[in-house]
Structures are given as structure tokens and as C-alpha cells.
N, C-alpha and C positions, 0 to 999 in steps of 0.2 A: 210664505204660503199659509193662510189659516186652515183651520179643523175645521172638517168635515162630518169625524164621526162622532164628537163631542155632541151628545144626544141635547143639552140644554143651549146651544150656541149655535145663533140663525146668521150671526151678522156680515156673513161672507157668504150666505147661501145665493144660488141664482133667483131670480125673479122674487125679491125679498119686498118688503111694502116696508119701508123707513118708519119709525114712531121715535117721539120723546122718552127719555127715562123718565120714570116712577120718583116721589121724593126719596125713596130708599135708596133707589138704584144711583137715584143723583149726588144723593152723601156718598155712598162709595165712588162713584168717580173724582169726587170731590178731593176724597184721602188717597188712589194711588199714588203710587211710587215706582220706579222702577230702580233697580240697583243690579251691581255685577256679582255673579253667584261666587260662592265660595270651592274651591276645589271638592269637599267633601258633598257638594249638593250636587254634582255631576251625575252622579247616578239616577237620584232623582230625577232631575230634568231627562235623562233617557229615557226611564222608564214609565212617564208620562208622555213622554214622544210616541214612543210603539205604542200605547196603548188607546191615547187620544187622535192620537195625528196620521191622515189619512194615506201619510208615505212612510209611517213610520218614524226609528229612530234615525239620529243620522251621523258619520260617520265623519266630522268637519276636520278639513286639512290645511295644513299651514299655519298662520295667526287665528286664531278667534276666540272670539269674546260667546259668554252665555249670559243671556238679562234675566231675573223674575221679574214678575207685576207683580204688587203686594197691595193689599189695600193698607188702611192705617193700623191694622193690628198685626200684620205681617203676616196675610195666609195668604197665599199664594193664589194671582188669577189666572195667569198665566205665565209663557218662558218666551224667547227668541231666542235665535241663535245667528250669530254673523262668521262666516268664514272669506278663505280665499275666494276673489274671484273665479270667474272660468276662463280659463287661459285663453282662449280666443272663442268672440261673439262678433258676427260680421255686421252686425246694426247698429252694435254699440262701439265697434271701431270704427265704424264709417261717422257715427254721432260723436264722437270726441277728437275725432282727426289726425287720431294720432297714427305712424309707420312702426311696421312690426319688430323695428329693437326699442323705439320709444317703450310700445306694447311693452316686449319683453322686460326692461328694463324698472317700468315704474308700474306695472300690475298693482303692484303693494298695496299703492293709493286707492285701487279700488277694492270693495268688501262686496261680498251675497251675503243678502238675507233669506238662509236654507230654510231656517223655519221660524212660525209664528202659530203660537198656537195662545189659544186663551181659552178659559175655563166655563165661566160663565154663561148668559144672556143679558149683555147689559148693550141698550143702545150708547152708542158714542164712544164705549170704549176703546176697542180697535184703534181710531182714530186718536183719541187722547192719548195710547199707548205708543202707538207710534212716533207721535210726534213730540211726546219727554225722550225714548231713546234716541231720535237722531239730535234732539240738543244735543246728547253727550257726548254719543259714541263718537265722535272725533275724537274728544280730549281723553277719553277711556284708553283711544287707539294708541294714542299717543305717553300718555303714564304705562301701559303696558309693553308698548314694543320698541318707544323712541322714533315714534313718525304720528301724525298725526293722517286722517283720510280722507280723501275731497271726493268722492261720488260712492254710493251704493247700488245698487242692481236687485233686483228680486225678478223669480218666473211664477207665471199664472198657470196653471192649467185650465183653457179654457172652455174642456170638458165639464169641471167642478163649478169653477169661477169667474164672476165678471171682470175683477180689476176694479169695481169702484172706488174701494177705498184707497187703493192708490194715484186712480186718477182726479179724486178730492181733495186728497192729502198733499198734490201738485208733483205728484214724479209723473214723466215723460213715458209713453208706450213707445218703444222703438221698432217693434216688429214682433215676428217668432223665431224661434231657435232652430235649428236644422232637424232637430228629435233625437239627438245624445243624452243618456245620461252620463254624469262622473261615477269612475267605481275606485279610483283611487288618483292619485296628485294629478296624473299628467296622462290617465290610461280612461278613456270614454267608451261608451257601450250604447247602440243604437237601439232606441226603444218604440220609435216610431209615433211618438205621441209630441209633438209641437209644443211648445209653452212660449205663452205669452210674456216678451221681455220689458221691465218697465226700470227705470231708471231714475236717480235725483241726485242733483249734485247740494253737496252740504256745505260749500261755501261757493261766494259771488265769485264766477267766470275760471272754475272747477277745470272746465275742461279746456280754457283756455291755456290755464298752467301745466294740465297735464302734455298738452301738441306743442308746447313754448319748446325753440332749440335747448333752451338752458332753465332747470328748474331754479327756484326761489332756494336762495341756502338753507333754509329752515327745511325745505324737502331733500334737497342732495343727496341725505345719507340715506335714502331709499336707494337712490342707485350706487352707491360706494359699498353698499352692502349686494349688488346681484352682480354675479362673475362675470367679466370682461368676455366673448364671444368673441373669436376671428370670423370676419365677416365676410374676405375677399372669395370671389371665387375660382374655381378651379383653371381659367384660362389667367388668370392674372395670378394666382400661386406660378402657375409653368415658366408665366414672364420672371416673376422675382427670382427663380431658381437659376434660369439658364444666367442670372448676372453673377451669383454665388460658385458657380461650378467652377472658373478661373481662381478660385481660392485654394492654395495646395491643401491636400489632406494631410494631418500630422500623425495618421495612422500606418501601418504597413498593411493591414486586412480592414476592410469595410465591410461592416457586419450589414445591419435591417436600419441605419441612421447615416446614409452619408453624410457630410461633413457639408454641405452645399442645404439637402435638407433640415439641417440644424441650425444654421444661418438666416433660412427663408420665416422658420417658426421664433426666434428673435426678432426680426425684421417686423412680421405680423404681429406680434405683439407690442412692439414698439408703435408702429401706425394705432394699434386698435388702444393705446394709453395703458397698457396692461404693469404692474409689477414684473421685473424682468430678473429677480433673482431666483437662485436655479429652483425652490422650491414651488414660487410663481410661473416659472415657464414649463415646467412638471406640469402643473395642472393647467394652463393653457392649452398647453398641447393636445391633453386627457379631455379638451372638450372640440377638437378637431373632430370631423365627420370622415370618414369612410373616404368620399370621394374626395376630400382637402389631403387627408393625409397618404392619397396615390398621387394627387397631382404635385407633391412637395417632395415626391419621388423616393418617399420608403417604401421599406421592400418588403413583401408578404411575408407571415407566418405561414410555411408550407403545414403547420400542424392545426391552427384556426382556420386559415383561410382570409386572415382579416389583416387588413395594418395597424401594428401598436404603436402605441406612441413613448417617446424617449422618457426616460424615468430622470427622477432627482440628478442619482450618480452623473448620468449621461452627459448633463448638463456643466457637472461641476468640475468634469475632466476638460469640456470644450474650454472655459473659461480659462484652466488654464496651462493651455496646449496651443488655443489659438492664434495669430498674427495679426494684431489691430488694426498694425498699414493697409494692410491686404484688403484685409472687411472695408477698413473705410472709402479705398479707392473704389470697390465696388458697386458702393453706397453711392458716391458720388457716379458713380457711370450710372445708375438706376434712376437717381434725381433728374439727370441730363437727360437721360432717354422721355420720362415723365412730364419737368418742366422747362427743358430747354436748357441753353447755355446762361450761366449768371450774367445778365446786363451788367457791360464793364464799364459805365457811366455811374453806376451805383458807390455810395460808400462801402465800405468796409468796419464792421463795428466786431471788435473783440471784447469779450463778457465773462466776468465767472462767474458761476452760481453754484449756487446746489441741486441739482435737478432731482425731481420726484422720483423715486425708484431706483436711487444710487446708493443706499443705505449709508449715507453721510459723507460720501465723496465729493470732491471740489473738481468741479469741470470748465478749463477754460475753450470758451467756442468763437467761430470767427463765420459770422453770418453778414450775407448784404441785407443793404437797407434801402428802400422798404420792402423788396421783396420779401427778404425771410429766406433766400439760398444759401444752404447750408454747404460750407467750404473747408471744415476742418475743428479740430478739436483734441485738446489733452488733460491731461490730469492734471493735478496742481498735491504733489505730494505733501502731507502734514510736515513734515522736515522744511518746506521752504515757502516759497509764495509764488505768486502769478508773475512778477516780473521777468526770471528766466525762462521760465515756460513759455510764457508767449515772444519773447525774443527766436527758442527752440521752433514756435508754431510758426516766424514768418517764413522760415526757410521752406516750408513746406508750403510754403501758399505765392500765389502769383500776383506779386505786389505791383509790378513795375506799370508805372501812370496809375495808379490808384491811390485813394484817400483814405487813410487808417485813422480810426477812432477809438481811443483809449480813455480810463476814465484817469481820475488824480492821481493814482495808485500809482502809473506809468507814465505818469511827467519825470522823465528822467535825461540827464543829456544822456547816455548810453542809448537809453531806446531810440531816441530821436535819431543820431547816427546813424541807429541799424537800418532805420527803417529810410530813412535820404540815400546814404552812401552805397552801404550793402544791397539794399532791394529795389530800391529807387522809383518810391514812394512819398506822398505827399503824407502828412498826419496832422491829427485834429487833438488836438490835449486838452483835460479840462485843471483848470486851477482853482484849488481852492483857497480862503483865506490864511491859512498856516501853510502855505506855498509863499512868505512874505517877499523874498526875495525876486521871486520868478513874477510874483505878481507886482510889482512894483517895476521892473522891469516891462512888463507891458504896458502898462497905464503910462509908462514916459514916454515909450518909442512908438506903440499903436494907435492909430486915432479911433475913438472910441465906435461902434456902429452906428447907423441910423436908430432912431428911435422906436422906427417898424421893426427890427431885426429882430427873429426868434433863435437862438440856439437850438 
């Protein structure tokens, strides 16, 4: 938003008659500059806001960046200032395409420009000022916060102002505003006065990336930095609980966290990709609503009136008190109810990895293929390896006519045994070339595949 009461400065006024700068006027445009203020000029720049600028100072929250204009001796012509977006704007989410966790998640990327003031009366300035800051303020965004920014936003008031120089400059008018102002992060105040919303994305197909299922890795850590939100709602928490309540409690008294509700908030945060160690599911929890944390079936505080959510401790006693068989049978009756029975025409692939959010534990799992139904699962303790574990995991799982796939690790005759004799199973082994024996051993007695054949 440009000044208004800056008594020498027309170039944002209404009904303005355009002219050429003067030869003086055009060396100084000649020699600005714009740069990023220094923490100590902060004051500065306010107290030129309140004094020159028609809304005053302004109070920017979150990330932001503050520019002067200099000409070439460094006196100042004017300031900007970029902060957080406005958490939701129903023109410009409808114009970027994006659903409201997208929204939620990568705001980052978008900046307001709260203010814009300049000092002078110089034709062209405005426009030349503008368009050095947004060459930058990408790469500014990005040496200061470790993200770079692909759209900005400004509001007109079009009481004051036309918008030309925005719609010269090629940002987009998307509409008006509903008439909120912000008075602090996330708290708006109805002021009745509409502003004109105008828009520009600062690199090609901005908004494409921002609606894409999956951002571009160089953007990711926008959203690896904003907190995982359970998203299900309250008739689907009730579903996941009544599969939980068949889990025995290891308590003799049930306080405000049954044992069924502590399972369901694991569960959600598992679907929703969350960190699932107790300090992680601590604050998962702490960002549950009111109505999620009745439907997951804690029990009121008769002294609030409100549902609390499970603290650190809570968690770190479940972990380890609780019955893994138990939970996972339950899992699997939840999976079944969800997606059906596992197709028994499918293979069978047993895996270990290291899974995200297991703070360095080895997990071996035994999932079909291609579906991706999840059948079972163990640890692989640092003391030993995946070979006896997963001999441990056939017994739990329902081999018989099925085809089990292991990788080199489990080319073993023992495994092979288990899995013919004992469970009475087919298996898929892979060899590699320091398997010499075993592999040499097939290349006499196997005849080799077609030449179409993929493994």
C-alpha cells in the first residue's frame, strides 16, 4: 500500500495525469538501490511508517523481511515491508487451487506486502522500486529463513487507490477481501472497509507447485517445518476406537486417558506421517480439537470443563506396559474392515528397514504385493539379524499356498524348510553372485527364462 499523506508523493493518488521524470529526477532513478535494512534501522523504518503512512506503523508477524530505497548516496526514498501471508483469502485460494491443509501447510511460500511507502515525487519510481525488490526477495527469503517464495499478495484500499501500479507492474486483481483486518498471528478484527486483493507469482507456474500433490524437494522443508495436524474426523476417530477397546488395559484404575484412547492417537498419527515418539505424540495430541479429543473418548476435566490431552509421561508408560500382539491384531481387523481381506493370489514380500520415526530401530514387515496389505511385523534386535525373526514372523502369518519372497540375506536351506515343510509355502529367493555355490547350482539344473522375463 503506498502513502498517502506524504505531502510531496502523487504517484499512487486517484485520478493522477502520468508525466515523464525531469533530467534530475531521471539520474536518481537512475542510481537507486534497494537493500535489506539492518536490525538497528528498524526503528527507523517505523517511525516513518506512523508518520508518513496512511495506516500507520505496522506490527508484521512471522517471517519478514524490511527493504529501503536509496538513491546512490544512500538517503533513503523510501521503505517496504514483506510479512506473513493472511491465513486465508477465499480469491486467492480459489486462484491457486490449492485444499485447506495444502493452504495450511505451505502458506510459507506466500509473503504480503503490508507496506510501501516512498518519500519523494518522482515519476517511475514506484514502479522501478518495485520491480528491483521482487528480483530479490525470493533469494533474500531464502538466505534468511532456508526457503525461498513463489507468490506475493498486497491489498488496495480502493477508497485511497486505484491499483495501477500494480496492474502495470503485471500482478493479477483477484477480488476483494471480506473487510478484516489482522490484529495479531491468527486473531482478525472486522473493520468493514473491503480491499482490493492483487497478486504475482515470482517464478513460472508458482501456483502450479504450490496445488502439486508433492512439492519440489528444494521446497519440502516448508512443510517438514509446519506440525503434522490429525485430520480424521469425529465419526471415523469413534470407528478407530471401538477396534482399540478389545485391547486389555494394563491399569487397575482408568483415569481421563483410556487405554483404547491412547492407541486411537498413535493410530492418527501414524495415518497422518507424524513422529511417533512419546515427546511427538505429546504434542500431536496438544493439537487435537475439542471435539476429536471427545470422540477418542477421554474423559472431561470436571474442573475445566474441557478434554486434556495425554502429556509426555502418559505416553512413555504406554510404551512400556503395552501388548504389541494385541495392538497389531487390532490393526489388522481395522485394515480388514477398511480394505478388505488381503487378496490370497498376491505374493507375500518380507522387508527390513529402517522406518522414519523409529529412532533407529530395525523393523522387519511382511506386506502383499502389489497391493501394499499390511500382515505383520517385528523387530530385528541389535544382538542378531533378520534371519530368525522372520523364521519367528512365519509362524504368525498364514503362509499355506502362498508365495514368500525374501531377499539374499534369507537364501538359506533352514529358511527354505520353514517355509515348504512347516508352513507350507512356496518362496522366491534372490541370489547373488557371492552365493557361488547356490548359484551355480541353478544355472545347471534351471533352464534359464525367456528373454521377456522381468524379475
Amino acid at each position: 500500500m503506498l502513502d498517502k499523506r506524504a505531502g510531496t508523493f502523487q504517484a499512487a493518488r486517484m485520478n493522477q495525469t502520468p508525466k515523464l521524470p525531469d533530467r534530475d529526477q531521471q539520474a536518481i532513478l537512475d542510481s537507486i538501490n534497494v537493500r535489506l535494512m539492518e536490525a538497528d534501522e528498524l526503528p527507523r523504518c517505523q517511525q516513518l511508517l506512523e508518520e508518513r503512512h496512511y495506516l500507520g506503523g505496522v506490527k508484521a508477524v512471522g517471517e519478514r523481511l524490511h527493504y529501503a530505497v536509496c538513491d546512490g548516496e544512500g538517503t533513503w526514498l523510501g521503505v517496504l515491508v514483506f510479512c506473513a501471508a493472511a491465513r486465508r483469502l477465499r480469491s486467492r485460494d480459489q486462484w491457486i487451487g490449492w485444499d485447506d491443509e495444502q493452504r495450511r501447510r505451505r502458506l510459507a511460500l506466500v509473503v504480503n506486502n503490508s507496506r510501501f511507502l516512498l518519500l519523494p515525487s518522482i515519476p517511475n519510481l514506484a514502479s522501478k522500486t518495485l520491480a528491483l525488490v521482487l528480483a530479490r526477495l525470493s533469494a533474500d527469503w531464502q538466505a534468511r529463513y532456508g526457503h525461498p517464495v513463489l507468490l506475493v499478495e498486497t491489498f488496495v484500499d480502493p477508497q485511497q487507490f486505484c491499483g495501477t501500479l500494480y496492474t502495470a507492474s503485471g500482478w493479477q486483481e483477484l477480488g476483494e477481501t471480506d473487510g478484516y483486518g489482522r490484529h495479531a498471528r491468527d486473531f482478525y478484527v472486522r473493520h468493514d472497509r473491503p480491499k482490493r486483493l492483487f497478486a504475482r507469482e515470482l517464478i513460472p507456474n508458482a501456483r502450479r507447485s504450490l496445488q502439486a500433490e508433492h512439492l519440489r524437494p528444494a521446497l519440502a522443508a516448508v512443510e517438514a517445518k509446519c506440525p503434522v495436524r490429525p485430520t480424521l474426523h469425529a465419526p471415523e476417530l469413534r470407528s478407530l476406537v471401538e477396534h482399540f477397546k478389545a485391547v486389555p488395559d494394563y491399569r487397575a484404575r482408568i483415569g481421563r486417558y483410556p487405554l483404547w484412547s491412547l492407541l486411537s492417537i498413535m493410530a492418527c498419527a501414524h495415518l497422518a506421517d507424524c513422529p511417533r515418539g512419546q515427546k511427538d505424540l505429546a504434542a500431536f495430541a496438544a493439537r487435537l480439537s475439542q471435539a476429536q479429543r471427545r470422540a477418542l473418548g477421554i474423559r472431561m476435566d470436571p474442573k475445566t470443563r474441557r478434554y486434556p490431552a495425554p502429556s509426555q509421561p502418559t505416553f512413555s508408560r504406554l510404551y512400556k506396559r503395552v501388548a504389541p500382539a494385541e495392538i497389531e491384531r487390532r490393526v489388522l481387523d481395522f485394515q480388514t474392515q477398511v480394505r478388505g481381506v488381503p487378496p490370497p493370489e498376491e505374493l507375500i514380500v518380507l522387508d527390513g528397514k529402517q522406518p522414519r520415526h523409529t529412532g533407529g530401530h530395525h523393523v522387519l514387515t511382511a506386506v502383499t504385493v502389489p497391493s501394499q496389505h499390511y500382515l505383520g511385523s517385528a523387530m530385528v534386535d541389535k544382538k542378531t539379524n533378520e534371519i530368525p525373526v522372520a523364521r519367528e514372523l512365519f509362524a504368525r502369518l498364514d503362509l499355506d499356498g502362498r508365495i514368500v519372497s525374501l531377499d539374499a540375506l534369507h537364501t538359506q536351506d533352514e529358511t527354505a524348510r520353514a517355509l515348504v515343510l512347516e508352513h507350507g509355502a512356496d518362496y522366491l529367493f534372490t541370489v547373488k553372485d557371492n552365493q557361488s555355490t547356490v548359484r551355480q547350482n541353478i544355472e545347471r539344473k534351471v533352464p534359464p527364462p525367456p528373454a521377456a522375463f522381468f524379475p
